[in-house]
LUMROPA-189132 format. One record per atom (N, C-alpha, C): residue number from 1; atom name; residue in one letter; x, y, z. Coordinates in steps of 0.05 Angstrom, whole numbers, plus 5000, padded with zeros to 4 digits. Layout:
# residues N
+-----+-------+--------+------+------+------+
! num ! atome ! residu !   px !   py !   pz !
+-----+-------+--------+------+------+------+
! NUM !    CA !      A !    X !    Y !    Z !
...
+-----+-------+--------+------+------+------+
END
This chain:
# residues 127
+-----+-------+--------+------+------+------+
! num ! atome ! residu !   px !   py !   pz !
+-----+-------+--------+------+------+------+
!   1 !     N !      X ! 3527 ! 2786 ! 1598 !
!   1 !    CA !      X ! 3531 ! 2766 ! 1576 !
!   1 !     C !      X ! 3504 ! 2759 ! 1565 !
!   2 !     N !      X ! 3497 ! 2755 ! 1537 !
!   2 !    CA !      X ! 3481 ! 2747 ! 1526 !
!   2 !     C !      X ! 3476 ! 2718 ! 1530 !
!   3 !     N !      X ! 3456 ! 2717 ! 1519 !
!   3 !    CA !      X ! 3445 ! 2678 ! 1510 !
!   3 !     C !      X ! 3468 ! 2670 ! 1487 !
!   4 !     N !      X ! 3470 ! 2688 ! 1472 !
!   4 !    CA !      X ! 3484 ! 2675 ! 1449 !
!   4 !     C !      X ! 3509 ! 2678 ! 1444 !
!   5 !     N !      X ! 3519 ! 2700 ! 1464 !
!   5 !    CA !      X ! 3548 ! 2694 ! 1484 !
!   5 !     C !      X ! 3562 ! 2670 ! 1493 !
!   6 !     N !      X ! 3535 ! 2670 ! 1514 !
!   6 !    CA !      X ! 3540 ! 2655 ! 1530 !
!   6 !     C !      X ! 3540 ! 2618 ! 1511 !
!   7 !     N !      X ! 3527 ! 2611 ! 1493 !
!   7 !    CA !      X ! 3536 ! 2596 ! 1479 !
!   7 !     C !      X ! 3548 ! 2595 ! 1460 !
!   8 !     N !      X ! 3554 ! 2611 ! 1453 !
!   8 !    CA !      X ! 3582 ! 2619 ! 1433 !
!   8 !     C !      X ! 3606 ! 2606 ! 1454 !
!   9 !     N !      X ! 3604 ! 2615 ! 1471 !
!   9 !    CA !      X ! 3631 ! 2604 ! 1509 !
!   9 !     C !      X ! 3634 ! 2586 ! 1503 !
!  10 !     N !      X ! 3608 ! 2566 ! 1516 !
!  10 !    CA !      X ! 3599 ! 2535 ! 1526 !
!  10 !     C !      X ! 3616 ! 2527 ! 1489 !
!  11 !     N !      X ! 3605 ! 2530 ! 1465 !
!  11 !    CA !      X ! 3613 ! 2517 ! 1453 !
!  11 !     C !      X ! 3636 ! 2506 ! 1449 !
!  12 !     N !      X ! 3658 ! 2533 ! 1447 !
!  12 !    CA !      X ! 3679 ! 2541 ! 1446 !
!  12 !     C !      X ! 3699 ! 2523 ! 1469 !
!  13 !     N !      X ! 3680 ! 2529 ! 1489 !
!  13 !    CA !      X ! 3686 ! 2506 ! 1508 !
!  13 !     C !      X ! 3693 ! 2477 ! 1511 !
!  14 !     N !      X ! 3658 ! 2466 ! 1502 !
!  14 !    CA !      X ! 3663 ! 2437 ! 1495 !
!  14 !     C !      X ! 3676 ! 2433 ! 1477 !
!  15 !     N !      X ! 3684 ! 2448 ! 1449 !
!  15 !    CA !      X ! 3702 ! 2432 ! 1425 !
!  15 !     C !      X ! 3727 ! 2434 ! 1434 !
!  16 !     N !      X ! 3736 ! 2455 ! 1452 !
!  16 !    CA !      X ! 3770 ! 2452 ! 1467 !
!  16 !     C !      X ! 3769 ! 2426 ! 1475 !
!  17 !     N !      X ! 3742 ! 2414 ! 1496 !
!  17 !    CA !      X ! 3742 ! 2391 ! 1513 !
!  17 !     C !      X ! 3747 ! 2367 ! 1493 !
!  18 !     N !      X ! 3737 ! 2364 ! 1467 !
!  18 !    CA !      X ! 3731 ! 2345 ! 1447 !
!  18 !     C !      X ! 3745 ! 2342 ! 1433 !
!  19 !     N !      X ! 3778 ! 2365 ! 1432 !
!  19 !    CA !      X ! 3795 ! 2356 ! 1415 !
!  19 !     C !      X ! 3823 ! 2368 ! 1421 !
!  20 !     N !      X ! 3808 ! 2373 ! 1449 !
!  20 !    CA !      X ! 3847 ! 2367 ! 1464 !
!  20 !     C !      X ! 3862 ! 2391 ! 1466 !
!  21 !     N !      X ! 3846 ! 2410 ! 1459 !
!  21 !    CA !      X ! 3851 ! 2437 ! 1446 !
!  21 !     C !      X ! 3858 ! 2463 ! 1471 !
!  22 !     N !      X ! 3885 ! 2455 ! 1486 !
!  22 !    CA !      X ! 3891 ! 2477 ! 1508 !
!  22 !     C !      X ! 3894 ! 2501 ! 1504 !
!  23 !     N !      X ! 3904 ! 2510 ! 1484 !
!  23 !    CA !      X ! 3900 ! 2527 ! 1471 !
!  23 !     C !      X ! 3871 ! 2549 ! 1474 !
!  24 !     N !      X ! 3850 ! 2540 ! 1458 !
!  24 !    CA !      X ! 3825 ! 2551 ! 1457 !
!  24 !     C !      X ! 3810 ! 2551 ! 1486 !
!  25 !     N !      X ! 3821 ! 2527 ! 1498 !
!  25 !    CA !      X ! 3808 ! 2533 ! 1530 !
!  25 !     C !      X ! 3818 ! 2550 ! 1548 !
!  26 !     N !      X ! 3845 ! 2557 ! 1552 !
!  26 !    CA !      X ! 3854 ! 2579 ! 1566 !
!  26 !     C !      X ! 3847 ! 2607 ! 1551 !
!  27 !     N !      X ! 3838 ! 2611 ! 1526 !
!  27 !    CA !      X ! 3829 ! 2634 ! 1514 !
!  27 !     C !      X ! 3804 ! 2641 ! 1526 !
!  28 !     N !      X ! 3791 ! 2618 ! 1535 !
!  28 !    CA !      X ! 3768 ! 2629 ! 1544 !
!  28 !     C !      X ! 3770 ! 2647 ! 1573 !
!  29 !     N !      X ! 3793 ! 2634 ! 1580 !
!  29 !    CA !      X ! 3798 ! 2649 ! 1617 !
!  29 !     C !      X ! 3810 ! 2681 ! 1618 !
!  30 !     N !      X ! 3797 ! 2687 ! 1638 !
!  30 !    CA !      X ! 3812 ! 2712 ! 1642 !
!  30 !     C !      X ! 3847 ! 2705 ! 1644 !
!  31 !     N !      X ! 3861 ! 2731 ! 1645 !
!  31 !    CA !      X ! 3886 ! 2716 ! 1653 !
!  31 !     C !      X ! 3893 ! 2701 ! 1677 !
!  32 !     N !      X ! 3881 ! 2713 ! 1703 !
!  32 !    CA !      X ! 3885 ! 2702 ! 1722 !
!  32 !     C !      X ! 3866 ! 2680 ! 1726 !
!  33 !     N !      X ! 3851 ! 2658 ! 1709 !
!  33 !    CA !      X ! 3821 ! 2646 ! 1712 !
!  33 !     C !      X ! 3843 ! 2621 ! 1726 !
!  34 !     N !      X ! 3823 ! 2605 ! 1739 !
!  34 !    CA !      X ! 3823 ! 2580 ! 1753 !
!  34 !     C !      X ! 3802 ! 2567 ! 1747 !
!  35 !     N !      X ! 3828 ! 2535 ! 1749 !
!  35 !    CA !      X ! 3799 ! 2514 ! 1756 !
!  35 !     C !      X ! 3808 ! 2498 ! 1776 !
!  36 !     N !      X ! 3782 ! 2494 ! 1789 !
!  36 !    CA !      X ! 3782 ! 2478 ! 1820 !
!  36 !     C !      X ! 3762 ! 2451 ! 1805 !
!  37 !     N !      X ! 3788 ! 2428 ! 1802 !
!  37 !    CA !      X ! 3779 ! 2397 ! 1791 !
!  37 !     C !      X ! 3778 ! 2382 ! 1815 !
!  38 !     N !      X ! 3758 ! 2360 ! 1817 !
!  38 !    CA !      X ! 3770 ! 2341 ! 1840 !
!  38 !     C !      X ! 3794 ! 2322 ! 1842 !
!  39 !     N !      X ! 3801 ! 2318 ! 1821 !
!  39 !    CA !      X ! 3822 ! 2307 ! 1806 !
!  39 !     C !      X ! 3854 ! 2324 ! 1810 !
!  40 !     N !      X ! 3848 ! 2340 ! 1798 !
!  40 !    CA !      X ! 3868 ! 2362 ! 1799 !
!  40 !     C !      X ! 3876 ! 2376 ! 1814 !
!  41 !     N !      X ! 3858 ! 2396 ! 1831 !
!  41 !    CA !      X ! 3861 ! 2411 ! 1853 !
!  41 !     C !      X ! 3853 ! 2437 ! 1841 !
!  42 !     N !      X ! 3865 ! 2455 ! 1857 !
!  42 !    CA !      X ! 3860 ! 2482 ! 1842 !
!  42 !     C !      X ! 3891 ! 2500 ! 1832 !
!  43 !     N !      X ! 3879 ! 2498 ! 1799 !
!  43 !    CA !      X ! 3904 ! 2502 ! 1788 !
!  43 !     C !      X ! 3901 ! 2527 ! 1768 !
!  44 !     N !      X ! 3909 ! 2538 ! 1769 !
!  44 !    CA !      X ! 3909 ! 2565 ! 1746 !
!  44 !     C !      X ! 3893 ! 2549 ! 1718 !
!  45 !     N !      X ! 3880 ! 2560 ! 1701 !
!  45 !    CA !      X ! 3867 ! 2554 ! 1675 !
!  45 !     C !      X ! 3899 ! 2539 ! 1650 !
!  46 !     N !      X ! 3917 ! 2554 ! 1666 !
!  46 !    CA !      X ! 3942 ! 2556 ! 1635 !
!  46 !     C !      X ! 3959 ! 2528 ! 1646 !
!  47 !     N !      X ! 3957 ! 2514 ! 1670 !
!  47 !    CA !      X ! 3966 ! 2500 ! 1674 !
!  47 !     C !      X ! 3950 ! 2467 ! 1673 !
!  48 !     N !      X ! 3921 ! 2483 ! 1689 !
!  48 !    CA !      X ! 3903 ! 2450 ! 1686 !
!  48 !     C !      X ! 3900 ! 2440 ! 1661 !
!  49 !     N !      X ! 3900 ! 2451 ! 1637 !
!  49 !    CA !      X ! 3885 ! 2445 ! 1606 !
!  49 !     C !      X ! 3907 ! 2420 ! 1597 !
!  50 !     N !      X ! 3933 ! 2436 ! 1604 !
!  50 !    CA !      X ! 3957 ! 2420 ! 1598 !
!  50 !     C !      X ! 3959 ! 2393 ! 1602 !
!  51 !     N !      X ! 3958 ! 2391 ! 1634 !
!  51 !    CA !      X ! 3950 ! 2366 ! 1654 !
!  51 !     C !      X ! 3936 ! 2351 ! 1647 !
!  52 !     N !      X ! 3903 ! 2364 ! 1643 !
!  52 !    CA !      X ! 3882 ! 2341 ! 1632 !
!  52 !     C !      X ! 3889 ! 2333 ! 1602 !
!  53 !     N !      X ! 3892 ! 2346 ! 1583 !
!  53 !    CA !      X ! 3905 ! 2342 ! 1554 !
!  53 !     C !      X ! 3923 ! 2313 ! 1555 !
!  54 !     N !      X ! 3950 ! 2321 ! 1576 !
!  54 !    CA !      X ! 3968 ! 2298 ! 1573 !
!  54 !     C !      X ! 3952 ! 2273 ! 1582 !
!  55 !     N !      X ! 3940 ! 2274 ! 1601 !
!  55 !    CA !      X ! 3915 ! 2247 ! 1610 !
!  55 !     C !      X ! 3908 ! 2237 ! 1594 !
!  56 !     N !      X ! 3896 ! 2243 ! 1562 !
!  56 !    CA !      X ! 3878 ! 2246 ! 1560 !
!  56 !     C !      X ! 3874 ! 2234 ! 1529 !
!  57 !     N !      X ! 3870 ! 2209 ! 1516 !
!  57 !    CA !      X ! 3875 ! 2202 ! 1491 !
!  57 !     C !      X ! 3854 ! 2206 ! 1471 !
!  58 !     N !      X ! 3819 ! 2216 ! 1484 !
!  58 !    CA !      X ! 3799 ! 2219 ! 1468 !
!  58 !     C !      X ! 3791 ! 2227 ! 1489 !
!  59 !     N !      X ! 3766 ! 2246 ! 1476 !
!  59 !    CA !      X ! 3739 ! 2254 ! 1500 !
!  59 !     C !      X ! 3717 ! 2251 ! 1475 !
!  60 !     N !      X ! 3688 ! 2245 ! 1496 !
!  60 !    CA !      X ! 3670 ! 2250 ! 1466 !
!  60 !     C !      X ! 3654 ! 2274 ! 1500 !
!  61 !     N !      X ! 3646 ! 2292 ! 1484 !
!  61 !    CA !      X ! 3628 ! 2316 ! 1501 !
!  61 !     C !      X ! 3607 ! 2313 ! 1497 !
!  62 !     N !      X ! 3589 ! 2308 ! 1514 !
!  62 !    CA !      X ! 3559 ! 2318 ! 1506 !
!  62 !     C !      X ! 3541 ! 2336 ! 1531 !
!  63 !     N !      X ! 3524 ! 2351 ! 1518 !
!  63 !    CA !      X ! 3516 ! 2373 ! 1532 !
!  63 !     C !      X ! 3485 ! 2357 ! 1533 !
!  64 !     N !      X ! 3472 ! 2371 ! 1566 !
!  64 !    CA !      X ! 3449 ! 2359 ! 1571 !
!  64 !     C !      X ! 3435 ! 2392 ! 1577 !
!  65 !     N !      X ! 3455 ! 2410 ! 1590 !
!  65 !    CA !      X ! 3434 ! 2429 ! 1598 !
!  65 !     C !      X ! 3460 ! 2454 ! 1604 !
!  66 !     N !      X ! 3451 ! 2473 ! 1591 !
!  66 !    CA !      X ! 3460 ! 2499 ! 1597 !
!  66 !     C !      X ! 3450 ! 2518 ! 1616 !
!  67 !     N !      X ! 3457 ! 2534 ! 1635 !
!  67 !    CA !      X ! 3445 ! 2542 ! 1660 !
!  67 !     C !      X ! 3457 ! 2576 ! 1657 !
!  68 !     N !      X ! 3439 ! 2592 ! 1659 !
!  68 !    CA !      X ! 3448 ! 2624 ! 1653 !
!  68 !     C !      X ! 3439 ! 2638 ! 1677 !
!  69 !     N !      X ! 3456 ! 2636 ! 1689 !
!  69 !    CA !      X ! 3453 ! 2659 ! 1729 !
!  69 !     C !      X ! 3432 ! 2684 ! 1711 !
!  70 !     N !      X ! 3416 ! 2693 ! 1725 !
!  70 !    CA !      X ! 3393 ! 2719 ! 1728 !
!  70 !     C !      X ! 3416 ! 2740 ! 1716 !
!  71 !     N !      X ! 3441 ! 2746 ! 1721 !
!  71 !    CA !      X ! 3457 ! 2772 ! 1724 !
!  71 !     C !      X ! 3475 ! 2758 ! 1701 !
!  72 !     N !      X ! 3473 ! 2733 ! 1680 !
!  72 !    CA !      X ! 3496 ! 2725 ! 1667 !
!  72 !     C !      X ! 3518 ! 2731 ! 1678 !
!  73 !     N !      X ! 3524 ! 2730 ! 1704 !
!  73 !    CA !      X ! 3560 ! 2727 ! 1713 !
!  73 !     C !      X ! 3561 ! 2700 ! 1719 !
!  74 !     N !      X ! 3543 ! 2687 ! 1714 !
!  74 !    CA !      X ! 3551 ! 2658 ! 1719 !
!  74 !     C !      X ! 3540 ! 2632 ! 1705 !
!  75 !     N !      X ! 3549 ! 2609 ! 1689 !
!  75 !    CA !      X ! 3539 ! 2599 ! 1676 !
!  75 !     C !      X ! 3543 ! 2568 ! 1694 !
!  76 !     N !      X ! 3529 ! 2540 ! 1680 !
!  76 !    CA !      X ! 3532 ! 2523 ! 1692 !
!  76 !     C !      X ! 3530 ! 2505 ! 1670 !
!  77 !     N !      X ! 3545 ! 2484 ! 1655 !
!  77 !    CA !      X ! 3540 ! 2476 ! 1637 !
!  77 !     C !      X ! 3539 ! 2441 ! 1656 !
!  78 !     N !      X ! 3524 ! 2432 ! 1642 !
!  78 !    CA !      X ! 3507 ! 2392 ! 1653 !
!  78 !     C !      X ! 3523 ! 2382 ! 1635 !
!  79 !     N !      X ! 3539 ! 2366 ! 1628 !
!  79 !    CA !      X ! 3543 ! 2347 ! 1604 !
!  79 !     C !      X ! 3559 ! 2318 ! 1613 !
!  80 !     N !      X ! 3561 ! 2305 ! 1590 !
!  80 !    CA !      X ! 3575 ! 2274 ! 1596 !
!  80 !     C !      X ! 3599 ! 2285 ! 1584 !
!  81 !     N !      X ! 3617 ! 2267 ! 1598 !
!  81 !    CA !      X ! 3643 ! 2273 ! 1591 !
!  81 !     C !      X ! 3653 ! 2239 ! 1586 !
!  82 !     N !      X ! 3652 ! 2234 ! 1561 !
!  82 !    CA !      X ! 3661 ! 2199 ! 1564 !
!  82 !     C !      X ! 3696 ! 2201 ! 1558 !
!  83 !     N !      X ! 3700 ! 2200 ! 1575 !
!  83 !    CA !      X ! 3736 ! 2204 ! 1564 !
!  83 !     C !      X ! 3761 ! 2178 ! 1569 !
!  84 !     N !      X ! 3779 ! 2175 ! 1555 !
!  84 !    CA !      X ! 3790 ! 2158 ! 1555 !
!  84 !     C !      X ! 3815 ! 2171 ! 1566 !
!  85 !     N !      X ! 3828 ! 2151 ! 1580 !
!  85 !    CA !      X ! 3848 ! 2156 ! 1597 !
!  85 !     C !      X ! 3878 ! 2158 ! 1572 !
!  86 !     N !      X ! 3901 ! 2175 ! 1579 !
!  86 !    CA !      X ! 3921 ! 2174 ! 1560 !
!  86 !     C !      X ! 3930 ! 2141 ! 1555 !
!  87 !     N !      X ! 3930 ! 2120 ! 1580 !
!  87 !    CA !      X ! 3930 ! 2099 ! 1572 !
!  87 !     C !      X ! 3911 ! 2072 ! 1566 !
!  88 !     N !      X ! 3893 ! 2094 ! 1557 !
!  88 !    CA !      X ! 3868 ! 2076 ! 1541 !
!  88 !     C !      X ! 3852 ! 2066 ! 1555 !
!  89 !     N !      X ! 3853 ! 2068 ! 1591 !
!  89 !    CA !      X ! 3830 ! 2065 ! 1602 !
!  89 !     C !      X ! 3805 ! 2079 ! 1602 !
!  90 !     N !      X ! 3781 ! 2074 ! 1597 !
!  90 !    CA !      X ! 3752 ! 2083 ! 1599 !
!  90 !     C !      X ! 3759 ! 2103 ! 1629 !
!  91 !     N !      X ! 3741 ! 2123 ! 1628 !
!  91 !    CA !      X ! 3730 ! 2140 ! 1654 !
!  91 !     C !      X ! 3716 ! 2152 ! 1649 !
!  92 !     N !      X ! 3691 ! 2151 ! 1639 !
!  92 !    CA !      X ! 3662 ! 2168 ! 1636 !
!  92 !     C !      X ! 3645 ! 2170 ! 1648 !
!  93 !     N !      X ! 3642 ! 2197 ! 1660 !
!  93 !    CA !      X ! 3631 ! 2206 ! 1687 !
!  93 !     C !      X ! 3607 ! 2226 ! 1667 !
!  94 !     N !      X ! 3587 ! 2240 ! 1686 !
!  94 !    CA !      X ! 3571 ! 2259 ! 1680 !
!  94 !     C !      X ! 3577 ! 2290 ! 1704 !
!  95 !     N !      X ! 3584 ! 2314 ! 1684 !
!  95 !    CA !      X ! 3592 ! 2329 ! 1712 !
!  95 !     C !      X ! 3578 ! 2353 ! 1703 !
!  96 !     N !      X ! 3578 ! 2377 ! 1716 !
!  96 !    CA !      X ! 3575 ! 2401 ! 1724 !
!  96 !     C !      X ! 3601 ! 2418 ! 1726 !
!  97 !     N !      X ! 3598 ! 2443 ! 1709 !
!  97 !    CA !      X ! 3625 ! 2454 ! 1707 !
!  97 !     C !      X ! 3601 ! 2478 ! 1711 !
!  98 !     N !      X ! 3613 ! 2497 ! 1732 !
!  98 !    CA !      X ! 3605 ! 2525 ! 1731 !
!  98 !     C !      X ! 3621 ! 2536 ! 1741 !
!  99 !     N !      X ! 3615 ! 2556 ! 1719 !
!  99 !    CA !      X ! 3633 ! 2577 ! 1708 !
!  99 !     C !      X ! 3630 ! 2616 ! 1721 !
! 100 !     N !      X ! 3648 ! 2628 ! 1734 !
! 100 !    CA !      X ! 3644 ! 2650 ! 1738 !
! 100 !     C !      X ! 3654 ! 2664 ! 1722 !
! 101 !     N !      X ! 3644 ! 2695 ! 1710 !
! 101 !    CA !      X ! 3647 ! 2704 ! 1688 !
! 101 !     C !      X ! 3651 ! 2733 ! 1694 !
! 102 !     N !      X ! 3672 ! 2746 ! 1681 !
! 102 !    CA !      X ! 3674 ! 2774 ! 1689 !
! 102 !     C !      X ! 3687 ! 2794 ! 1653 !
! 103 !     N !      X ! 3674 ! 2803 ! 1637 !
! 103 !    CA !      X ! 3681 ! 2816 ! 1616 !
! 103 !     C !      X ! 3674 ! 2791 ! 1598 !
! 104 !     N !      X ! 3663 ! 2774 ! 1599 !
! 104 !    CA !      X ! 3662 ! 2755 ! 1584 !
! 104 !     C !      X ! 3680 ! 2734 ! 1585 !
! 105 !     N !      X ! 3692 ! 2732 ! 1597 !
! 105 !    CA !      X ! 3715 ! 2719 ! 1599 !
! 105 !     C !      X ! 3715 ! 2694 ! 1627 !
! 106 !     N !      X ! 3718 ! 2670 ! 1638 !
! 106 !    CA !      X ! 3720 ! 2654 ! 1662 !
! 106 !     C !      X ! 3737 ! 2661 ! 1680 !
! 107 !     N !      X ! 3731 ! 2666 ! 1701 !
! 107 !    CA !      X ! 3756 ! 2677 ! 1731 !
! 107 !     C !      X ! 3754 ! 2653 ! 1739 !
! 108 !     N !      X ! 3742 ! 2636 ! 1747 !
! 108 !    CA !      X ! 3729 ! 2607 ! 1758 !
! 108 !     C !      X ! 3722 ! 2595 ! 1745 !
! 109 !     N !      X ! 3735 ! 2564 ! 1750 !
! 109 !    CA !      X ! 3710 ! 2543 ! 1742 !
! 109 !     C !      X ! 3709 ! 2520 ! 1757 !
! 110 !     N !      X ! 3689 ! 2513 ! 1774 !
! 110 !    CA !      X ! 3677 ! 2496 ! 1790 !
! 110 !     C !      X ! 3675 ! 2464 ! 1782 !
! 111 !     N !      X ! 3691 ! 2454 ! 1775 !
! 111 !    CA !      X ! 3681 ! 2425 ! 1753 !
! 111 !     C !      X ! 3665 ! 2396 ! 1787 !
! 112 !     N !      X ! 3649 ! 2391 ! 1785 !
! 112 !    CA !      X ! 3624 ! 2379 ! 1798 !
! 112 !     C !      X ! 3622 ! 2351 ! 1795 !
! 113 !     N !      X ! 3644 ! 2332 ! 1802 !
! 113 !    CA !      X ! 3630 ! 2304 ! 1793 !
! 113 !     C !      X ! 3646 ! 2294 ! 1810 !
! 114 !     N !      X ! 3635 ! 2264 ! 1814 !
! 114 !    CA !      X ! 3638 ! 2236 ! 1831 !
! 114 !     C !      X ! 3661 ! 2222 ! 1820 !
! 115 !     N !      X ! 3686 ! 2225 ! 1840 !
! 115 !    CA !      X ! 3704 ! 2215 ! 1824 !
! 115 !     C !      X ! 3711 ! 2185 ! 1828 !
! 116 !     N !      X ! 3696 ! 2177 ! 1841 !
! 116 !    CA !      X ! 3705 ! 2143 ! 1857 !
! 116 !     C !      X ! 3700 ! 2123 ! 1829 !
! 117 !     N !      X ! 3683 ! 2126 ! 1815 !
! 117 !    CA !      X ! 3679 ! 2108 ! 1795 !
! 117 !     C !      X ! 3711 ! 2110 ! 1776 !
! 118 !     N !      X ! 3724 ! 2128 ! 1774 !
! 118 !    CA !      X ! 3752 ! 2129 ! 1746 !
! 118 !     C !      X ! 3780 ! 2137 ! 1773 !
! 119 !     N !      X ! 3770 ! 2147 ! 1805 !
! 119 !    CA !      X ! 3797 ! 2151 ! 1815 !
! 119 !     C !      X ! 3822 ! 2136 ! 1812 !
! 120 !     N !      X ! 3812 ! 2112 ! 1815 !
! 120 !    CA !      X ! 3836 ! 2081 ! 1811 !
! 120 !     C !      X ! 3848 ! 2085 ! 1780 !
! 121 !     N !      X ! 3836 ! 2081 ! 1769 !
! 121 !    CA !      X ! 3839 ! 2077 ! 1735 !
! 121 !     C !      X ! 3864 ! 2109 ! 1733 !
! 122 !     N !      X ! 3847 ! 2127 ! 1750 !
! 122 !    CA !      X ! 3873 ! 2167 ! 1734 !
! 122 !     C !      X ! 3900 ! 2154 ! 1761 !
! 123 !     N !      X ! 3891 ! 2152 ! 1784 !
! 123 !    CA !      X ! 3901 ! 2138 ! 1797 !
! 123 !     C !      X ! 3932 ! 2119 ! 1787 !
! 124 !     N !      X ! 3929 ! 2098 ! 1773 !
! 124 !    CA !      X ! 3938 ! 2078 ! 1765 !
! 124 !     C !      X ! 3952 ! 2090 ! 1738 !
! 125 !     N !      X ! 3954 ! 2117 ! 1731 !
! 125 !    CA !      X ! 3956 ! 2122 ! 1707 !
! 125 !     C !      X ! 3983 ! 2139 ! 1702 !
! 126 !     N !      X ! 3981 ! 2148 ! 1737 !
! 126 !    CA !      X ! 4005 ! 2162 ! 1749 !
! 126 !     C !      X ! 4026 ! 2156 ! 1762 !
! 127 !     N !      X ! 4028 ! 2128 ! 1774 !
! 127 !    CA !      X ! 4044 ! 2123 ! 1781 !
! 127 !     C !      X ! 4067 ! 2103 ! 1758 !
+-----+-------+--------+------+------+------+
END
């Protein structure tokens, strides 16, 4: 994978994240891709997008740092994720999503953050 691949991805990525867009995020996965959330668990790509979507009433994305493995099979994207809960609760965390990559495409994705600060609030949102 290139540099400009590989952010062509990440982009493609965060605007799915920024406008709810399940659709364009499972495009990025292989067919068989996963994501392992702390939130979530580990759920196929075509199922989690759905899940976090319905959660999910706004996100604002922002990127701090893009990370390109030596061999590009693996990327690591840094960003803030300020997101609002489907029932309007705040939960803005800062995480790490890395990504394993095979034809260009995500088989994996690793999502990296502290969930104690918003567990109560996604928590409280489900029952």
């Amino acid at each position: 994978m290139t540099p400009s691949h590989a952010d062509a991805l990440v982009d493609a990525y965060l605007r799915a994240l920024g406008t709810k867009d399940a659709d364009l995020a499972i495009s990025l996965f292989a067919p068989d891709g996963v994501v392992d959330s702390p939130l979530y668990g580990l759920l196929p790509a075509r199922e989690f997008y759905p899940a976090l979507f319905a959660d999910t009433s706004a996100s604002v994305v922002t990127l701090r740092k893009l990370l390109i493995s030596d061999d590009s099979s693996t990327i690591a994207l840094w960003f803030d994720f300020d997101w609002v809960l489907a029932d309007g609760s705040p939960a803005p965390f800062t995480v790490v999503d890395i990504a394993e990559l095979r034809d260009g495409l995500i088989t994996a994705l690793h999502i990296v953050y502290d969930t104690y600060p918003l567990r109560d609030a996604w928590t409280a949102q489900h029952q």
